[in-house]
Every structure is written in C-alpha cells, then in structure tokens.
C-alpha positions, 0 to 999 in steps of 0.5 A: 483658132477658136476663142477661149470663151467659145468653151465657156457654158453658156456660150457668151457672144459679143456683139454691139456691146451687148452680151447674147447667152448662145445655147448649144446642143448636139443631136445624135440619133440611131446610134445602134450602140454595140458594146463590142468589148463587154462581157456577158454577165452569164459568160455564155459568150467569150468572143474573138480574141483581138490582137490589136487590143488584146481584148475579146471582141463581141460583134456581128458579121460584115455581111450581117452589116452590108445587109442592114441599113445600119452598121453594128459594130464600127459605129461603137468607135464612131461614137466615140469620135464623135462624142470626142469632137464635140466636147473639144467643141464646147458641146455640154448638152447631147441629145439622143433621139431614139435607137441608141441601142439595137433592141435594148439588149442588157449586154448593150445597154449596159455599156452604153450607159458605161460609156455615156458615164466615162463622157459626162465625167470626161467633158462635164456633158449632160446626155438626154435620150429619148427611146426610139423603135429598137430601145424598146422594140416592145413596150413589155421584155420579149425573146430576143438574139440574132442569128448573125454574130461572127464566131471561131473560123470565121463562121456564124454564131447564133445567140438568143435568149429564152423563148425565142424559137432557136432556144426552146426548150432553154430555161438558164441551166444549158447554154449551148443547143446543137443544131444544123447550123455552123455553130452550135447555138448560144442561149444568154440572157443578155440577148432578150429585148428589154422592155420599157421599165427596164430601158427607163430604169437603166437611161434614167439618169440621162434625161429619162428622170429629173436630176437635182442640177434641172432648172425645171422637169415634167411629164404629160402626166405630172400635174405641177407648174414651172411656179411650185415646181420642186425637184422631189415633186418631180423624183415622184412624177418619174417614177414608171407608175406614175407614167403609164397611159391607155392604149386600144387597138382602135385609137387612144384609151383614157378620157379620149376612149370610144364606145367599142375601143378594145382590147386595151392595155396600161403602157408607158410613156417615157416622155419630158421636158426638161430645163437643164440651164435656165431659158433652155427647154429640151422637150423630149417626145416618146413617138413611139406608138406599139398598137395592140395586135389583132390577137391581144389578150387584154388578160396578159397585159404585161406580153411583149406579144400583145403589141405590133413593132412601133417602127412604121407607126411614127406621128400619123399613129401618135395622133390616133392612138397617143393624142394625150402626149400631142395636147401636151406638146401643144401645152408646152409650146404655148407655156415656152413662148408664155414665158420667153424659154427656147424650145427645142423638141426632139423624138425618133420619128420625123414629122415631115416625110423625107423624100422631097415630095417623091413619094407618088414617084417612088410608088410608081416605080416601087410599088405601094407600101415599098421602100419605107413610104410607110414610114413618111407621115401624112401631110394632115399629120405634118399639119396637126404638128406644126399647128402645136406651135413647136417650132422646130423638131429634130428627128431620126429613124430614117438614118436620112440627112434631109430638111423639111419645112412646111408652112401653112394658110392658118400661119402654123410652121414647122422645120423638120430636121432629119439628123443623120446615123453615124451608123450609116452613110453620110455618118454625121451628127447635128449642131444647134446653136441658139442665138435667141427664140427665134433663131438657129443656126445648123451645123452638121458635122460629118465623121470621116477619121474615126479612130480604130474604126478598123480594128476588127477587120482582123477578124473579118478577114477571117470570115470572107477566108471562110466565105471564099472557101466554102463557095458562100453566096454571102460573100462581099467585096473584101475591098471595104476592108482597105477603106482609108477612113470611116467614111470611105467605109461607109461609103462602101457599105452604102454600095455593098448594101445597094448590091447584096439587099436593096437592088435584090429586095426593093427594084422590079425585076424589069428595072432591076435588069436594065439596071444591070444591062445598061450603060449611061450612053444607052439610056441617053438613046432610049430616051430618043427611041420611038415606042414600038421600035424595039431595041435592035442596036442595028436597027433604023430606028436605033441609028436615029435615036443614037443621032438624036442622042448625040445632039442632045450630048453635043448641045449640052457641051457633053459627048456619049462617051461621058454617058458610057463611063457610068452604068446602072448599078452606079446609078443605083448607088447614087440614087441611095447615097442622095436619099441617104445624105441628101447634099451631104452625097454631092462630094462622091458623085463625079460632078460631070455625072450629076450634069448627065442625069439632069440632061436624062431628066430632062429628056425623060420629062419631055415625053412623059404623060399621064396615060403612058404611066399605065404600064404592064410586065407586057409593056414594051421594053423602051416603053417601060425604060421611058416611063420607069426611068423617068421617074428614077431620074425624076427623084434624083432630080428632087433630091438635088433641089431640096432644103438646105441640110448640110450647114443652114439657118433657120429665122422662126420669125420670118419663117425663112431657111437659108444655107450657110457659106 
C-alpha cells in the first residue's frame, strides 16, 4: 500500500535523513478527444439515442476507426480512466503534447476543456497543452467535416461545415443537403477546423496563458527575465498579437528573412515556458511548422488555404522555417542550468526518428517516401536538438511506444521519449519522476480496464446489421465488438487495421500476396531454396530446402509444425503491434514465435548481399521472398533490441538509460 505522503505535492521522499522534493508529470499525447456526448450549438445533429446512458451519442463509424490509425470515439472513456488513474496517483501536473483534439472542431474542443475543468476541480490537477497537427490542422479556421459519422439504421452520416466541397452553396440558413449518399448531408458550424486564435483562445487557461498561481511564464517573444518577472508582464506577452512570427516559403522570415524569400505571412506561435511549482520548468514547444503553399496569396494572409498541413514537417522544418523559437529553447536550456530549475521540454513531434535505425530497411521493402518515413527527423536534425542542451523531450504524433537516445562526438545528448496514444495500440500514457536535475525515472502505464469503453457497441451492432444486409465491402469482423476490455480492443483495431488499410495501402502487391500465401513452415524453406529453382513443392530442390529447413528447426530445439501454426497476416500484424508498442507488444506475441522469427532473421541474414537487393517485378519468386522478407525479418529484429520503453531510468549526468525491474 502506497504512503500517505506518496499524495502530497511536491512528492517528499526520505532518504539518508534528508528530505528530496520529487516532481512528478504525466504525458498524454494524441489523445484525439471526441466529445461523444455533446451537443451541437446549432442542433444540426441529435445523434443516436443511447440506451445505456439514456443520452444522444455523436460519434463516427467502427469502420471509420479500423481505418484510421487512431480510434475516435473509445478513446473519450480512455481519458477519462486515465486522467482517473493518475490523479489516484498523486499526479498534479499533466501535459498534452499535441492532438488533443481531432481537427480543432468547436463541438470537440468545447468539451474537451469541459472535460479538463471537471478534472482540475476533481483532483486539484493542473493541464498544459501544447498544439499538435490536427488542433489547428491550419494555422488560420478552414472548412472542415467528415464523411463518416454513424447515422440512423446503422448507415453513414455526412457532416461538414460551410465551404467545404459537400456544403456548397450552404450559408447557415439550410442544415441539411440531399445527396446520393445514404443520408442527406448535415452542414454545421461545429465542424469547421478551427484555427490558432480560436484553439489558443479556448486551451488558454491550460498552460497556453500565464495563471496567477505560476512561479514564472514566457514566450519566444517576451522580452522580461525570471529577476523583474510579474504576472500582468506576462498576461500582456500571451495576448495572440503579441505571438505572431514570419513565415516564407523558402525558410524563416523576420531577422532570419533572405533576399527572395516570398511570399510570407505573420502566423502564430503558441510556444511557453512555465514554472508552475518552484524548480520545475515545463517548456512546452509549438513544432508545428505550416509551409506556405506554392500558390499562397501573400494578399489573403489570414486563408487556411495559404498554408500545406504541418503533419510531415516536424523538426527538420522547425530548423529552416521556425529557427527563432529553436534559439529560444537553447536560451531556455542554458538559463534552466544557470539557475539550478529541472527541465523537462515537450511538443507533438519527435526529435529522433522512431523505428530503431530501420528506415533504409523500411524503404527498400516500401519504397521512398512510404510508410510515414517522412515524418522521422534527419539525423543533423536530431544533432542540432541535442546541441540545444534540453536534455530530455517527450513527444508524440506518431502514436508509437519508443525511446531514442543519441549522443554525440561534441559531448550534446538527447533522450528522445516517444509517449504512446491512448487511441490507439498499446493504449498508455507516461509518468515522469524527477528525483533531481539529473535523474529521471520513467513509468508507462498501460490502460487495459477502461470503464464503459463498450458502451456504444450498441450501435455499432447496427451498423455491421446494416453493412451485412447491403453486402458492403466495409464490413469488419463483428468479433471486436466481444473484446473483454479496452485493451483486447485495441488490440483488435490493430489487426482490423492491418487488414482493412495497411496491407491494402502500405505492402507491395508482390509481398502482400506472399503474405497472404504463405505459412511460417513455408518461409523457413524458402529461405534454404536456391535462386532459380522455382517454387514446385514437388520439386528436388524443394525436398532439399525443406531438409535443410528442418535442420535449422531441429537444431534450434524447434519443429516445422511450430513454423506452420502462424501464416503472413500474423506476421503482419505483428510487425504493426512492434512498431506500435515497441516492448509494450511482447505480451501478445506468443513467446515460442518471437524464437522463429529470430531463427528466419538469421537464416534470411546469411544470404543477403548487396547486389541481390537490386530486384524487379520480373525477379524470381524465391528471390524476391529472400530479399524482401529478409528485410521484414530484419526490423522486427530492430524493433526487439531497442532502447528500454516500457518502465526505465534515465541518469543525464552519465548519459546512461537503464530498464527497471
């Protein structure tokens, strides 16, 4: 049983006598907030009656979730729970670094803010959010909706706002636009992506803007000092007009602006440090990057359609195009170990690409420019941030359990904390624990029992009814809807998802149907068939192979039949809950499996080379399994010997991360 004193803020901890002030803060990323039971201001939307609750519930489609690489409407009960678990913990400080909401839609935000007023009153907790791509999704209000919300009968419900392309001709006097589609199309207000001024405006209070209680508040742009700070100084540098910076197409604009840089706009940046307990400084970084567009009207500054989405920009853009606010966090570093204050600095982005080194690996197999590689930073980039001298970053976006760690020749560190989705698989969030400057202890704690987190399936029921009568090819596998918690949830959106968008999207076709034809057994043999001796299961050379194969399982304390018990697609779905959860996916991989697919990296390993990487759509059947499935077996295998990611501790000092029992 926990201590008393374990609830007590600061966390006092004993040892040798002396007492030691702990910090603790919970990071909860991508959190894709829904408000599933609002309301729309305009009414343009009841809803479906829940008879669970008794309420009208607003929510998207399951096959609109086992598309999309995050959940939309469980996740409003998973933050709930979680925001629950840690204030039982003791936790006072959360931070949210980035998609909090899913497109800044008023409707959402509004309750999100409702929601995080209910939990600062319930546990005494303070939030501290800091935007990510999708909160705004511009930095300027554009049209907004989504094409998939669930309506009556189980059928899809379109709502979108004015200006989008579904809406036309909508200007607030009609709601509703009879189309083709199932439904008639809804037109609401509540569904334009809001921008900058109006997200700032509605989180202020949550970090955004200085609060009476802070020790100590700034931005890039405010010109005071911890030593003449006052909080009315700082009430002035939050106000949005005194955050605005130059952007340019070619790189950043103000004193950083190059002869030719055009066309350039005044945007926001919603970046701060905060003290919110004497010692302690959140430095909470807005990554968000929105690059003018080639065909930007420098004439219409304040058009959403000026600006490219943030989501693939990240730090390697925040270099080139927001250097003022890097220079800053270098300023801030410096000041923080100046005057002896724990940093801890968190935005949406990560500043270390995520996939363990695999990226040449994932590009051969998926070719260049696939499979979110666009999003990892650059390694000069990774370099430039650890030369900042921050230490340690927790980020997001990626939806991604991971660690990365770099250290470098000019003696610059970073730690690299990638805080999973509790919208996605593994659902989790991140506990840090200070116990001083230089060390950190990291917990991650994963959300399996989620109160009511199947309380819609009513209605989800009714629309796999509806998908099943019409012969949809939408139709998914009714039996997520018998998960026993919210982690066996999702753990089937994972594998729904592998199925319905990533294997038909991401995966070659020449892969994807060896995936789909192939059991374990089999590709232990192909990896001992000889080039150009086809693929006859009748043939010599098979025979030969399958002796071969069988050796390999004997001598490795394993049998073929082990082989055959897993085919492809569990491969796949594997591959996905590693990149996902990293260690976190360990306990749903049959232990036995992990064994085999070490063994089929190894004997992929011993016959690669270079020069049989060149392959074509006319290589070789055996020859292309060799090559590409060496290389699937090869990030799984870099995805099995990563940093620690579950529970660790991180020393700043030495510069060593170490698990925890």
């Amino acid at each position: 049983m926990n201590h008393p004193l374990r609830f007590c803020w600061p966390l006092l901890l004993l040892a040798g006598g002396a007492a030691q002030a702990e910090y603790r803060v919970a990071f909860m990323p991508d959190i894709h907030f829904h408000d599933v039971y609002g309301q729309f201001a305009d009414g343009a939307f009841p809803g479906l009656k829940n008879t669970k609750t008794g309420e009208q519930a607003i929510i998207r489609t399951m096959y609109a979730q086992l598309t999309s690489t995050r959940l939309f409407n469980e996740n409003y009960f998973a933050l709930r729970a979680a925001l629950d678990d840690a204030g039982q913990k003791g936790i006072k400080w959360v931070a949210l670094p980035g998609d909090f909401s899913d497109d800044g839609q008023p409707y959402h935000v509004r309750g999100l803010v409702t929601l995080l007023h209910e939990y600062q009153q319930k546990y005494g907790m303070r939030f501290f959010a800091t935007p990510g791509n999708h909160d705004p999704n511009r930095p300027f209000t554009v049209p907004g909706g989504e094409e998939d919300f669930l309506g009556e009968g189980g059928k899809t419900q379109r709502i979108f706002s004015r200006g989008a392309k579904e809406c036309k001709g909508y200007q607030g006097a009609t709601v509703v636009i009879k189309t083709d589609a199932e439904l008639p199309t809804i037109c609401s207000e509540e569904m334009a992506s809001s921008g900058y001024q109006a997200i700032m405006a509605a989180m202020g209070s949550f970090g955004i803007n200085p609060s009476p209680e802070d020790r100590y508040w700034e931005t890039p742009y405010s010109r005071y000092g911890t030593e003449n700070y006052t909080y009315q100084a700082a009430l002035k540098a939050s106000d949005f007009s005194q955050r605005q910076y130059e952007i340019c197409a070619q790189g950043t604009g103000g004193k950083y602006k190059k002869p030719g840089y055009g066309p350039c706009f005044q945007v926001a940046d919603s970046s701060y440090l905060v003290e919110p307990i004497p010692g302690l400084w959140l430095l909470a970084v807005d990554a968000n990057v929105y690059l003018p567009t080639a065909t930007a009207d420098a004439a219409s500054p304040a058009s959403g359609a000026n600006f490219a989405g943030s989501g693939d920009a990240g730090y390697n853009k925040m270099l080139t195009h927001k250097q003022q606010t890097v220079a800053w966090m270098t300023d801030v570093a410096q000041r923080a170990k100046r005057l002896n204050k724990t940093l801890i600095t968190f935005s949406h982005f990560p500043m270390v690409e995520f996939d363990n080194g695999a990226a040449a690996d994932l590009e051969a197999i998926f070719g260049k420019g696939k499979f979110q590689l666009a999003r990892a930073p650059q390694e000069d980039t990774s370099h430039a941030l650890a030369k900042t001298g921050i230490g340690v970053h927790v980020g997001g976006h990626m939806h991604f359990n991971d660690t990365g760690v770099r250290r470098y020749p000019d003696g610059s560190q970073l730690f690299n904390i990638q805080a999973p989705s509790m919208a996605a698989y593994v659902p989790a969030y991140k506990i840090l624990s200070f116990k001083n400057r230089d060390e950190i202890d990291v917990q991650t704690v994963t959300l399996k029992n989620v109160p009511r987190f199947d309380e819609l399936f009513e209605h989800y029921q009714q629309e796999w009814d509806h998908l099943n009568a019409t012969h949809s090819p939408h139709l998914w596998n009714k039996a997520i809807l018998k998960a026993e918690n919210y982690y066996a949830f999702t753990n089937w959106h994972i594998t729904e998802l592998t199925r319905l968008r990533f294997l038909p999207e991401e995966w070659p076709e020449n892969i994807r149907q060896m995936l789909f034809t192939l059991n374990g057994e089999e590709m232990l043999i192909l990896s001992q068939l000889a080039d150009g001796q086809g693929v006859d299961k009748h043939s010599a050379a098979w025979k030969a192979a399958q002796q071969k194969a069988d050796a390999l399982a004997k001598n490795a304390g394993m049998t073929p039949s082990d082989f055959a018990r897993w085919n492809g697609f569990d491969l796949a779905v594997d591959f996905y809950r590693l990149r996902n959860a990293d260690a976190l996916a360990l306990k749903d991989i049959d232990a036995a499996r992990l064994k085999q697919y070490q063994l089929l990296t190894r004997a992929l390993a011993a016959r690669l080379s270079p020069v049989e990487a060149q392959i074509n759509p006319q290589s070789p059947f055996e020859e292309i399994f060799r090559v590409r499935f060496g290389s699937i077996f090869k990030v799984i295998d870099k995805y099995l010997h990563g940093n620690p990611s579950g529970d660790f501790h991180i020393n700043l000092k030495t510069g060593e991360i170490t698990p925890m029992e």
